[in-house]
C-alpha positions as CSV (number, residue, x, y, z in Angstrom):
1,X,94.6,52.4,4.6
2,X,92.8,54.2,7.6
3,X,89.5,53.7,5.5
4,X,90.0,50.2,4.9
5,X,90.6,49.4,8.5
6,X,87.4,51.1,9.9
7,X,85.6,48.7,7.3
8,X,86.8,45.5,9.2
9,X,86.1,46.7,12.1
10,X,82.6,48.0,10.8
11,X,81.7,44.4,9.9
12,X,82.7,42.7,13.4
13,X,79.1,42.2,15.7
14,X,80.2,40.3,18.6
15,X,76.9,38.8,20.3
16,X,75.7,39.8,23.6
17,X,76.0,36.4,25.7
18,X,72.9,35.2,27.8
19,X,72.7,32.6,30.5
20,X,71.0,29.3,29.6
21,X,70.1,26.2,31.9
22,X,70.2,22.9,30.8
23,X,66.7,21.1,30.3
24,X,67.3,17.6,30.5
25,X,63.5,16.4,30.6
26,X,62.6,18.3,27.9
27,X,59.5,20.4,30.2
28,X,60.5,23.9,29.4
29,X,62.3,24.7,32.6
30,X,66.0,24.0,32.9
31,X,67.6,23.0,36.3
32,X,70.5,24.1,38.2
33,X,73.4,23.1,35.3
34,X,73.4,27.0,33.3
35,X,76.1,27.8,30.3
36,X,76.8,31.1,28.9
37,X,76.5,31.4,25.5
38,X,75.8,33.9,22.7
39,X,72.6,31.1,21.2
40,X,71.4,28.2,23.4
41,X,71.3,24.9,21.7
42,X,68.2,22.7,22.2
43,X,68.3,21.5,25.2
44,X,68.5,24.5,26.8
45,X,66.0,26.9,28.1
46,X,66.4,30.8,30.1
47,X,63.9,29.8,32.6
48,X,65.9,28.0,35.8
49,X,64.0,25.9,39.2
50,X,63.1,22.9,37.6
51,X,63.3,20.9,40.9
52,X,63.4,17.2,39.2
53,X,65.1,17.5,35.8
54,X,64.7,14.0,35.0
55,X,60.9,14.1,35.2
56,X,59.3,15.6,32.2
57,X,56.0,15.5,34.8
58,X,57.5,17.5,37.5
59,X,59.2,21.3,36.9
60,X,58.6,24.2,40.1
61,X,58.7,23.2,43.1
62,X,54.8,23.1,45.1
63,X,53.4,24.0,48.3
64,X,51.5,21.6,49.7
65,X,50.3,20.1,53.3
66,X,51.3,17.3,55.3
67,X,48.5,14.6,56.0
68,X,49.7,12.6,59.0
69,X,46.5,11.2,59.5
70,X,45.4,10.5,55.8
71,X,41.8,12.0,55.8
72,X,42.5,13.6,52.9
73,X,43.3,17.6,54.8
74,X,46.7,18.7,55.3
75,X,48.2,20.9,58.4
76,X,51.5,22.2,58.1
77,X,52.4,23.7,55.0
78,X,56.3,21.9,53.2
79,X,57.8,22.5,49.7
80,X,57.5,19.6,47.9
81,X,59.3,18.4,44.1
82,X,55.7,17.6,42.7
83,X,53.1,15.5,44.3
84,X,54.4,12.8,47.2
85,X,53.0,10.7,49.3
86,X,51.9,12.1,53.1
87,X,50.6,15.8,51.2
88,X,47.9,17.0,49.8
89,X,46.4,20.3,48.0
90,X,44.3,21.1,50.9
91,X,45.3,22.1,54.1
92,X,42.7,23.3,57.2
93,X,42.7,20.0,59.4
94,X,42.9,21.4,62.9
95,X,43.7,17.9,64.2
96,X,46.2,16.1,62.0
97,X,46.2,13.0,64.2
98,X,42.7,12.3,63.9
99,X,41.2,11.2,60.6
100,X,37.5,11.6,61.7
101,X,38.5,15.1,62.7
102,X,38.5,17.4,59.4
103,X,36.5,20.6,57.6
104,X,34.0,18.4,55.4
105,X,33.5,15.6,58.4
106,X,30.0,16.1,59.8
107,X,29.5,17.0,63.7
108,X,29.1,13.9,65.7
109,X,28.2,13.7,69.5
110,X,31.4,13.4,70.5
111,X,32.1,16.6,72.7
112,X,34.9,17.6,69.5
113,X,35.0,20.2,67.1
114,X,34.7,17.6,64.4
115,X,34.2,19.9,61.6
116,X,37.0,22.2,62.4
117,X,35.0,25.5,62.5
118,X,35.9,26.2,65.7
119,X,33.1,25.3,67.7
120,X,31.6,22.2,69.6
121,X,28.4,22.5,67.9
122,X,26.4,20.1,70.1
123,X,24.3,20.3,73.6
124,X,23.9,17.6,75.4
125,X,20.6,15.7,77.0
126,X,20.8,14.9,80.1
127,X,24.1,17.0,80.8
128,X,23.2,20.2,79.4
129,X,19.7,20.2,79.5
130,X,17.7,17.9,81.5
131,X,15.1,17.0,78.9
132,X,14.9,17.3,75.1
133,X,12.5,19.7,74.8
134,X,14.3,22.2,76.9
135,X,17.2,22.2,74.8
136,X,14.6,22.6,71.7
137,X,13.6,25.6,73.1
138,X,16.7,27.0,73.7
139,X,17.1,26.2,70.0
140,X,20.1,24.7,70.1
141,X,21.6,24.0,66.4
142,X,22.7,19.9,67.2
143,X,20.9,18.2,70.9
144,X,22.4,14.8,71.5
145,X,21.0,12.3,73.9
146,X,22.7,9.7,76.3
147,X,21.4,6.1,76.3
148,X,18.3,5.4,78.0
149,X,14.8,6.6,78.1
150,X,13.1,9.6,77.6
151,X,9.3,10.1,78.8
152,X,8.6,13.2,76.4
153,X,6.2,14.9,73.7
154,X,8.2,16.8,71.5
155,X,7.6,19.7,69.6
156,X,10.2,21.0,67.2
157,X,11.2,24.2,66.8
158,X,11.5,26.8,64.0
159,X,14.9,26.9,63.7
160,X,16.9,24.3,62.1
161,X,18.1,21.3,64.7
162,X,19.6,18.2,64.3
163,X,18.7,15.6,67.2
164,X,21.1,12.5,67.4
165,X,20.8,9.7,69.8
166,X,23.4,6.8,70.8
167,X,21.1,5.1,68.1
168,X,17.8,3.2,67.4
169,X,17.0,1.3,70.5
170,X,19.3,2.9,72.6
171,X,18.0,6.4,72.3
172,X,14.1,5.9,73.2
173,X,11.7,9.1,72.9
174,X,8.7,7.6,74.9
175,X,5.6,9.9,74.0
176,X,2.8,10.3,77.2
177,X,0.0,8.5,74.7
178,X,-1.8,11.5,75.0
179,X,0.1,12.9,71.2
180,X,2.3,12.4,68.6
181,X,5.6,11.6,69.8
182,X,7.2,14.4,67.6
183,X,5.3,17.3,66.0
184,X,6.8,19.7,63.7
185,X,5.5,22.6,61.7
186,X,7.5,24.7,58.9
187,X,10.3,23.1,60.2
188,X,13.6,22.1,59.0
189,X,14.8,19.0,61.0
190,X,17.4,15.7,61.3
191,X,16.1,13.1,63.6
192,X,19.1,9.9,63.7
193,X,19.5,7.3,65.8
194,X,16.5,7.2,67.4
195,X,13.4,4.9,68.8
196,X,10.0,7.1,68.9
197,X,7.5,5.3,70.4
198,X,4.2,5.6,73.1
199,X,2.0,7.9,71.0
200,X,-1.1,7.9,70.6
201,X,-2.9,9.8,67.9
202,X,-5.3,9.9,64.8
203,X,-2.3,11.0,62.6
204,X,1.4,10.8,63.2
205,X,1.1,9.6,66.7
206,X,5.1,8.3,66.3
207,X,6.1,11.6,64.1
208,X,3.3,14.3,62.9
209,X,4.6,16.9,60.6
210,X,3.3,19.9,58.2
211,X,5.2,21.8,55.9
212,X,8.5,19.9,56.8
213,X,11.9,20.0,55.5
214,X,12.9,16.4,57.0
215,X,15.5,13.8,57.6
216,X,15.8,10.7,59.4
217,X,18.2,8.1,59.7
218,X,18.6,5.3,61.9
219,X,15.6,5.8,63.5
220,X,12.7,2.8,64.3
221,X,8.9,4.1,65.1
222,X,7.5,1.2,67.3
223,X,4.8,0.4,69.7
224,X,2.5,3.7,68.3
225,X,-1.2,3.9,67.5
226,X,-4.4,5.0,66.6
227,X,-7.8,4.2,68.3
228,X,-10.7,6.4,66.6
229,X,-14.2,6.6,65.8
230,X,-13.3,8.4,62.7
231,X,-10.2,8.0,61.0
232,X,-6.4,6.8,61.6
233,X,-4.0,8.7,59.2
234,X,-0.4,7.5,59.4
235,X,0.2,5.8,62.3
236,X,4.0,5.6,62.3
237,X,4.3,9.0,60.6
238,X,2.2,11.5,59.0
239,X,3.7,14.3,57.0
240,X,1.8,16.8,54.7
241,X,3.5,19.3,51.8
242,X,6.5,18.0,53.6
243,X,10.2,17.0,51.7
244,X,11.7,13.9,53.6
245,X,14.4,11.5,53.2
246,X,14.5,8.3,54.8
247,X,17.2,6.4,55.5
248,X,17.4,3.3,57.4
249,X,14.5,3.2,59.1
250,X,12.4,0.7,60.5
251,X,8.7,1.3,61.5
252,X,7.3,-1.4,62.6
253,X,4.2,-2.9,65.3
254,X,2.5,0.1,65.3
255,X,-1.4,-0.4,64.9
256,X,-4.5,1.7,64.0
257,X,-8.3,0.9,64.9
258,X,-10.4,3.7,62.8
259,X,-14.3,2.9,62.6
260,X,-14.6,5.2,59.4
261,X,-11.1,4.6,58.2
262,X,-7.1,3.7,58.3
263,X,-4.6,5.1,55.9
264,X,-1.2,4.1,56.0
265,X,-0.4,2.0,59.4
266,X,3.2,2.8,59.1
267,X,3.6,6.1,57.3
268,X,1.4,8.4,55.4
269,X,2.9,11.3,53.2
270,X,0.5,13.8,51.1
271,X,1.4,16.6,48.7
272,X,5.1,16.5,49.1
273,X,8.4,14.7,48.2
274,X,9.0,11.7,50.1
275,X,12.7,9.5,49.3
276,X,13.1,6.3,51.5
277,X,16.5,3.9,51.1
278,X,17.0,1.0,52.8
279,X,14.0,1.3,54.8
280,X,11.6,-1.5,56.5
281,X,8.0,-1.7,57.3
282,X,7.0,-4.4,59.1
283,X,4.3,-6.1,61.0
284,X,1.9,-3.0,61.2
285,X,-2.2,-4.2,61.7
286,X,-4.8,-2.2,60.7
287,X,-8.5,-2.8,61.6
288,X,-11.4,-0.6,60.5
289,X,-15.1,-1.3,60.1
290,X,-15.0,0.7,56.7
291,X,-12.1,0.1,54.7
292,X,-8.0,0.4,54.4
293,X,-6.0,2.0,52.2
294,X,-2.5,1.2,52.2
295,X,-1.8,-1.7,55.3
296,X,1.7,-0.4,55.9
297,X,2.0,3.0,53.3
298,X,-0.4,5.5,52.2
299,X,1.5,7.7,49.6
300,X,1.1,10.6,47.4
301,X,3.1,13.1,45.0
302,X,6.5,12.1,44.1
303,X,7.7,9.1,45.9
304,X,11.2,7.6,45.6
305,X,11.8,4.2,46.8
306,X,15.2,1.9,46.9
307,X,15.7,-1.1,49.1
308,X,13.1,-0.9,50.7
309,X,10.9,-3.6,52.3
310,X,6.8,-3.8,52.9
311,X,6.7,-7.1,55.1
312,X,4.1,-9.1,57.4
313,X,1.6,-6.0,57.5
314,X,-1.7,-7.1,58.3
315,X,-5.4,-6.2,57.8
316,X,-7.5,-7.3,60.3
317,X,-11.6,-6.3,58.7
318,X,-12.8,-4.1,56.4
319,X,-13.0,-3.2,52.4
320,X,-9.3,-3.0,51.2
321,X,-7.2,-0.7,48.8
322,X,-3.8,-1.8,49.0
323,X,-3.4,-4.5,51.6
324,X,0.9,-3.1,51.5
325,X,1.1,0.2,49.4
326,X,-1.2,2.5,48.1
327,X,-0.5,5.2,45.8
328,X,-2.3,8.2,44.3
329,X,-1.6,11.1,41.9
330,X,2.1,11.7,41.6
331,X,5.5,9.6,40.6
332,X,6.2,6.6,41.8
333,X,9.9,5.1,41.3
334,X,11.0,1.8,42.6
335,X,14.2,0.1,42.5
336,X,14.7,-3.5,45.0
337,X,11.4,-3.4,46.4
338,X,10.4,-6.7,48.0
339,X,6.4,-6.9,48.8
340,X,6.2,-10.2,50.9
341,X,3.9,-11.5,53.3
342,X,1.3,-9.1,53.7
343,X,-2.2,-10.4,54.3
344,X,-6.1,-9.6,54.9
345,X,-8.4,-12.0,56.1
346,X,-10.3,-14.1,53.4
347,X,-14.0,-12.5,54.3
348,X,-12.7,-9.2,53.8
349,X,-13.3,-7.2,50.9
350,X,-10.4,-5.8,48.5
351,X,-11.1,-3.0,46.3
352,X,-7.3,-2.6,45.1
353,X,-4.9,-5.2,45.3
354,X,-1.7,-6.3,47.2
355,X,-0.6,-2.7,45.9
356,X,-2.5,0.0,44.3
357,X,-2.5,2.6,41.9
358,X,-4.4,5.3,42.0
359,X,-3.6,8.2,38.9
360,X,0.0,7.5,39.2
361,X,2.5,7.2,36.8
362,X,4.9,4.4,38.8
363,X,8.0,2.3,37.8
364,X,8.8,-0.9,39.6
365,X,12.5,-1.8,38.6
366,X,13.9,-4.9,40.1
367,X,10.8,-5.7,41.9
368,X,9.8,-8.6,43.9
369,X,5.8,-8.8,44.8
370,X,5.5,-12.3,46.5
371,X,3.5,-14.3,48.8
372,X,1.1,-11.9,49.8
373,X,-2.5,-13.4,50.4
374,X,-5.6,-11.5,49.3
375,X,-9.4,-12.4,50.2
376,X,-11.9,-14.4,48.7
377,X,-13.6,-13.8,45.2
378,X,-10.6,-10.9,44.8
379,X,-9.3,-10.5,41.2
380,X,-6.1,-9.0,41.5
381,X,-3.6,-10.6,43.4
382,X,-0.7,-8.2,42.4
383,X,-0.8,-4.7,41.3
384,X,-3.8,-2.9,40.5
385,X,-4.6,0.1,39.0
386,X,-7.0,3.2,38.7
387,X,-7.5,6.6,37.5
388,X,-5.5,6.6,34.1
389,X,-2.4,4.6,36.1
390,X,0.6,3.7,34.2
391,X,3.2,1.4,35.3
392,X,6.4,0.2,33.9
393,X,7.6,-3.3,35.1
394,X,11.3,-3.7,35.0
395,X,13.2,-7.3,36.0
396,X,10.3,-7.8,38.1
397,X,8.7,-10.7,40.0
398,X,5.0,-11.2,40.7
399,X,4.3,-14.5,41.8
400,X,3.0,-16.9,44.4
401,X,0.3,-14.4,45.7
402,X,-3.3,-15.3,46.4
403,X,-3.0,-17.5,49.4
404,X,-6.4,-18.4,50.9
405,X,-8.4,-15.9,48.5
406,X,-6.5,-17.6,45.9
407,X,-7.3,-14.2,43.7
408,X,-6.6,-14.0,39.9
409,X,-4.6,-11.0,37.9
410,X,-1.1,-10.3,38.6
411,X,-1.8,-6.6,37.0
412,X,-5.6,-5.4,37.1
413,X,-6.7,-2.3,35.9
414,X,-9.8,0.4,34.7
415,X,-9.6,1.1,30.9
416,X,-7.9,3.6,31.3
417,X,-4.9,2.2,32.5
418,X,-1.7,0.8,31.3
419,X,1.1,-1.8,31.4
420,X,4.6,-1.6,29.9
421,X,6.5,-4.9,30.8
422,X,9.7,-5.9,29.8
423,X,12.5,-9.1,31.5
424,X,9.5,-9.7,34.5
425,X,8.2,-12.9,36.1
426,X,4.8,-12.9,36.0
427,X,2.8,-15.8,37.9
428,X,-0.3,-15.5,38.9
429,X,-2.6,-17.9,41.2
430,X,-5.4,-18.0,38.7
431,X,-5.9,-18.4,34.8
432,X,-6.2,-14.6,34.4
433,X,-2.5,-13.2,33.8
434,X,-4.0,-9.1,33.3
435,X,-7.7,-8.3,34.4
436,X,-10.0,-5.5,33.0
437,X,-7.0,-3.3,31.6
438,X,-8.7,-3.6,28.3
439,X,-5.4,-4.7,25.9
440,X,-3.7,-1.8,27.1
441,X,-0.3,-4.2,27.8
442,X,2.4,-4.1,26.1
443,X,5.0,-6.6,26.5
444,X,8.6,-5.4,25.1
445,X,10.4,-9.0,25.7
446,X,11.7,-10.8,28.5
447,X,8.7,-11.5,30.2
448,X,7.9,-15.0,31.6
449,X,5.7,-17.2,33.5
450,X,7.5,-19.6,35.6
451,X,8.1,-20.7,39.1
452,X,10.5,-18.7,40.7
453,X,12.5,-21.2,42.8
454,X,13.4,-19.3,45.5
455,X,16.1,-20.8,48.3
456,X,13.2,-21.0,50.9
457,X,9.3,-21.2,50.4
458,X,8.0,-22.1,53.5
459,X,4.3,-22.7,54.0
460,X,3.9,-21.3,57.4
461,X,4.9,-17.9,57.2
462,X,6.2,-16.0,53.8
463,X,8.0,-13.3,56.4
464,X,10.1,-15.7,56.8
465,X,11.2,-16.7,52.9
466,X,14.4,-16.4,51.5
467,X,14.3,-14.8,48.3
468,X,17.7,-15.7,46.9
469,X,17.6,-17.4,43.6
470,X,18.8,-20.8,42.9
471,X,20.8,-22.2,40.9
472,X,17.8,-23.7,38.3
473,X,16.0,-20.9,39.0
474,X,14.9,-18.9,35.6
475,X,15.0,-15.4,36.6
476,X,19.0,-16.0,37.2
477,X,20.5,-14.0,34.4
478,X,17.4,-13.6,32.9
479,X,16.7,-9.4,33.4
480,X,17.3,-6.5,31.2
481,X,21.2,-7.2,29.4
482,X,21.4,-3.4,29.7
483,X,21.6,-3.6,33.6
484,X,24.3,-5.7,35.7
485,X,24.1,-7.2,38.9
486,X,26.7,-6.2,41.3
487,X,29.1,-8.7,40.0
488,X,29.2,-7.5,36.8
489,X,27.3,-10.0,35.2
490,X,23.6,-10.1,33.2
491,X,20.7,-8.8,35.6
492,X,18.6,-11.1,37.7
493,X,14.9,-10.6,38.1
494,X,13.7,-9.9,41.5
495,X,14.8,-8.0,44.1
496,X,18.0,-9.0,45.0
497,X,19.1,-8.4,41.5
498,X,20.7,-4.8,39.7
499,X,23.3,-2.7,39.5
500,X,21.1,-0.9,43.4
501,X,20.8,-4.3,45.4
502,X,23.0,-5.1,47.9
């Protein structure tokens, strides 16, 4: 009997009870409901601190950082059920009432620690220092300048330094004529909001620089030049094996008088990396008893432009290459590029075109080359090129050129050149559409001849045209299918068309 009773007992395994929350999202963790129980059922879990236990989305409860001022940085650190509005990941604002105050905002002249790294970066011109160039000298990292006038030659240092003015035309740097405005040499420099103007030099006289590492923004070069019994190299600017970027400015009125030669009136940039966006050169004159190349821009290496605008320059005498651009063994990429209005006088001479090419290998995407006037007898009233030049014309319009010389060719070239074309306008003055390239064209489909029908043509001055499409005009919806204008729908040709025009 004893035997059989320690048998029973033998076969009796109570289980050892565990604690189980209740999930009722189903996410793994349970919440604050628990049961005790020797096996959980299904919708229970041994992990507990779900904070929201109806969201599937939302389990632990997060740190995260208030965002009063929504910039994006947070201050004060809360516990939060999940993601909510007025918080963020990131905290390190160290002014949560400012949204222009925050780690990645840039430093401004505002007298604030902008950036949050605990310092106010910036020294002042006339408060601090009572000219520029002292405050270059002292190398101070960011120099920002008061409204008004400043009669200086400027000579940047070799540290890095950012100078920023109340903006172009408020901020004047007036050089002495007796210099470039601004030279630079294995420097690394941000010029913004700025007018440079007054020098006088046979290259750079607004901005001269070698071996720079170089930004500007916001910043006009006006009223410069060049008088020489030898050459004029970059008028507005001259840079050699230099990287710059470009942005927003405007170089206009700046002449250059060079017996032997003139090279780029408005800017000149050689053996280096040069990237301008939404940029204007306007209304430079060159004059030289030999020849010009490049009216407004003399450009070599790699060369990036986008919105940019070559208007009104002017070539008074001489043999021409490039009454506008010219361009010579490197890349050349160009997207909204309006050519308009630029001119030499009809007893000139022109070697080269409106714009020339000179052993490059250059794209033109949504292009507009219009209304420039070229000289008598010339044959190319559009692009021409040299020296085993490519040139791939993309939604591109080439019309209404030749003016007084009434010139031939649209695209002109040596043998050794060639033409890929596809969805372009192309119009020229004469019977000749492609001069001297020797059947090296090839057309891909798209391309057309017709009037472009802009909203205004006038016949005094083309600086003044308005080169939006009508209606009836046929470049409207008639680019590459592949690219969209801005609204969404087919591609124009011309400049104001594209996914890049604004």
């Amino acid at each position: 009997m004893l035997l059989l009773l320690v048998a029973c007992i033998a076969q009796v395994d109570p289980c050892a009870k565990q604690v189980f929350f209740i999930d009722a999202d189903g996410d793994g963790v349970g919440g604050e409901r628990l049961s005790i129980q020797c096996h959980g059922s299904e919708d229970m879990v041994s992990v507990s601190g779900d904070c929201d236990d109806t969201d599937a989305e939302v389990a632990l409860a997060q740190v995260r950082f208030e965002d009063l001022d929504g910039d994006g940085w947070g201050a004060e650190a809360v516990e939060v059920c999940g993601p909510s509005s007025g918080t963020v990941e990131v905290n390190g604002d160290c002014d949560d009432t400012d949204p222009q105050v925050h780690p990645s905002a840039g430093e401004v002249c505002d007298g604030v620690d902008t950036d949050c790294d605990g310092q106010v970066a910036e020294a002042r011109v006339p408060q601090d220092y009572a000219t520029v160039q002292e405050a270059l000298d002292a190398e101070e990292p960011w120099i920002c300048l008061d409204e008004g006038v400043f009669g200086e030659d400027l000579v940047l240092p070799a540290t890095p330094v950012h100078v920023q003015g109340r903006g172009a035309g408020l901020s004047v740097v007036e050089g002495s004529g007796e210099g470039p405005v601004i030279r630079g040499q294995d420097s690394v420099a941000r010029l913004e909001g700025l007018t440079l103007s007054g020098g006088r030099s046979p290259q750079g006289a607004g901005l001269y620089g070698l071996n720079l590492d170089l930004e500007l923004v916001d910043v006009e070069i006006t009223d410069n030049a060049c008088e020489s019994e030898s050459q004029c190299h970059g008028t507005g600017f001259y840079l050699e094996a230099s990287e710059a970027w470009l942005d927003g400015v405007w170089i206009h009125g700046n002449d250059a008088v060079g017996a032997t030669g003139v090279k780029g009136v408005a800017g000149m940039s050689l053996d280096g990396w040069l990237r301008a966006q939404d940029c204007r050169f306007e209304d430079n004159l060159a004059s030289s008893g030999d020849h010009t190349a490049g009216g407004a821009l003399y450009l070599g290496g790699a060369v990036s432009l986008r919105r940019v605008s070559v208007v009104g320059n002017r070539v008074a005498i001489g043999n021409t290459w490039g009454s506008a651009i010219h361009h010579r063994d490197g890349i050349l990429e160009a997207d909204n590029l309006a050519v308009l209005g630029n001119s030499v006088p009809a007893d000139s001479s022109m070697g080269c075109g409106v714009v020339c090419l000179s052993g490059s290998r250059a794209s033109v995407t949504q292009g507009a080359l219009v209304g420039n006037e070229v000289s008598d007898g010339e044959d190319c009233a559009g692009v021409r090129m040299i020296g085993r030049s490519q040139l791939d014309l993309v939604n591109s319009d080439i019309s209404l050129n030749g003016g007084a010389g009434q010139g031939q060719g649209v695209v002109c070239g040596d043998s050794d050149s060639y033409l890929m074309s596809s969805y372009s306008n192309l119009l020229p003055p004469g019977d000749e559409l492609f001069v001297d390239l020797d059947q090296r064209v090839e057309l891909l489909g798209g391309v057309i001849n017709e009037p472009p029908l802009y909203a205004s043509v006038t016949d005094d001055d083309p600086r003044d045209w308005d080169l939006t499409l009508t209606a009836g005009s046929p470049l409207v919806d008639a680019g590459d299918p592949e690219l969209l204008d801005v609204d969404g729908s087919r591609s124009d040709i011309g400049v104001l068309g594209g996914p890049n025009a604004e």
